[in-house]
C-alpha positions in Angstrom: 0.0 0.0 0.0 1.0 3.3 -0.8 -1.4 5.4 1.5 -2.7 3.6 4.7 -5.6 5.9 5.0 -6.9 5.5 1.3 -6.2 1.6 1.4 -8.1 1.3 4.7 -11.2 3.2 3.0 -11.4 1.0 0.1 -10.9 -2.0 2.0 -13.8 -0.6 5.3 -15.6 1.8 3.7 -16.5 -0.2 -0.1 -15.5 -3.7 0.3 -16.9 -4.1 4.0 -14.1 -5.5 5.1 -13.1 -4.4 9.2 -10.2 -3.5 10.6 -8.4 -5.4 12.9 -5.4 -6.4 15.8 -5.1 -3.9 18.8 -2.0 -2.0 17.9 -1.6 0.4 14.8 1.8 0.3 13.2 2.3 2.9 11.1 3.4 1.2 8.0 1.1 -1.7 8.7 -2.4 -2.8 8.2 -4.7 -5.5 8.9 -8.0 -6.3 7.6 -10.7 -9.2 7.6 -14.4 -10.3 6.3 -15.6 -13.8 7.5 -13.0 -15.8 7.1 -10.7 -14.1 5.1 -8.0 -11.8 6.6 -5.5 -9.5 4.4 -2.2 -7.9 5.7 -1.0 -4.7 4.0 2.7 -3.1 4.1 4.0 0.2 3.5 5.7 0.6 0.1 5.7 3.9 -1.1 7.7 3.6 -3.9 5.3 1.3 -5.3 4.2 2.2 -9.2 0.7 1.1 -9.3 1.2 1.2 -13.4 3.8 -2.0 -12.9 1.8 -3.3 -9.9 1.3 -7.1 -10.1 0.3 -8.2 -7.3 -2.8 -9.9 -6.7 -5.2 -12.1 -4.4 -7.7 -14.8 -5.1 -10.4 -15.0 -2.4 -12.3 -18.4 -2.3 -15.8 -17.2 -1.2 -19.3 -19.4 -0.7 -21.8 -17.1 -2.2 -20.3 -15.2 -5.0 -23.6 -13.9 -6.7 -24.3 -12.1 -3.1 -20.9 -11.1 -2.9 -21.1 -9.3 -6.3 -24.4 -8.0 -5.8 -23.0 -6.3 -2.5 -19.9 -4.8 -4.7 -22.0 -3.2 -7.4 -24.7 -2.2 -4.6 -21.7 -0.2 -3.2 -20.6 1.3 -6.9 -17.4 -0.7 -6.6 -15.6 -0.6 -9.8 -15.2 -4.2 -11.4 -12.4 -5.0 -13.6 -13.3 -4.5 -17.2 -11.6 -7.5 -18.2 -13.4 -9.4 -14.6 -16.9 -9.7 -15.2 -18.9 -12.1 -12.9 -18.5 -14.8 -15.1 -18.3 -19.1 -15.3 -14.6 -20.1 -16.2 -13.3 -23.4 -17.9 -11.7 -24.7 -15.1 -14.9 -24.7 -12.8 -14.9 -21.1 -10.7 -17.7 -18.8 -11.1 -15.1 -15.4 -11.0 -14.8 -11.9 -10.9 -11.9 -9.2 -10.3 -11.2 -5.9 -9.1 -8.4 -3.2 -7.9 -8.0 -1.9 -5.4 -6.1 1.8 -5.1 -2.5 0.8 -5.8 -3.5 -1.7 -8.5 -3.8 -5.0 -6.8 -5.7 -7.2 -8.6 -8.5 -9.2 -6.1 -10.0 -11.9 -7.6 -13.0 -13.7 -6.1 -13.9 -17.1 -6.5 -16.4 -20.1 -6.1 -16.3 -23.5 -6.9 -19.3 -24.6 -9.3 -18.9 -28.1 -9.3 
């Protein structure tokens, strides 16, 4: 993350996600919904044009899940649809500020 505050926004304020862990490092963040919990790290030198990172989030009701995002005028990728894949995940993706890619998942089989 380049900007706590702004990361911990998109991540609270759109996704729904909470923030958590009782102490609040400077360069550090910590987030969770249900079951899924995501750590963040300073890194202000970080190009969000030659980001690559990413996270694939296994979820158990995606169509909700999307429903919730677009409820909430999250931007979806335009290349991450909600959408059945070949290799058996219902999926759809999205960025967050600094360009990481978050994928979300379900199994269809």
């Amino acid at each position: 993350m380049r900007d706590k505050n702004k990361t911990r926004d998109f991540y609270i304020n759109q996704l729904g996600f909470q923030e958590f862990g009782s102490a609040d490092y400077a360069g550090y963040l910590m987030v969770e919904k249900d079951a899924v919990q995501i750590h963040f790290f300073s890194f202000a030198d970080l190009d969000p044009e030659w980001n690559d990172g990413q996270v694939y989030i296994r979820t158990n009701d995606i169509e909700k899940l999307y429903a919730y995002f677009i409820e909430k005028n999250v931007p979806i990728h335009p290349n991450g649809k909600l959408e059945t894949k070949p290799w058996g995940q219902k999926e759809f993706s999205l960025l967050d500020p600094d360009n990481n890619l978050l994928t979300f998942g379900q199994s269809i089989e």
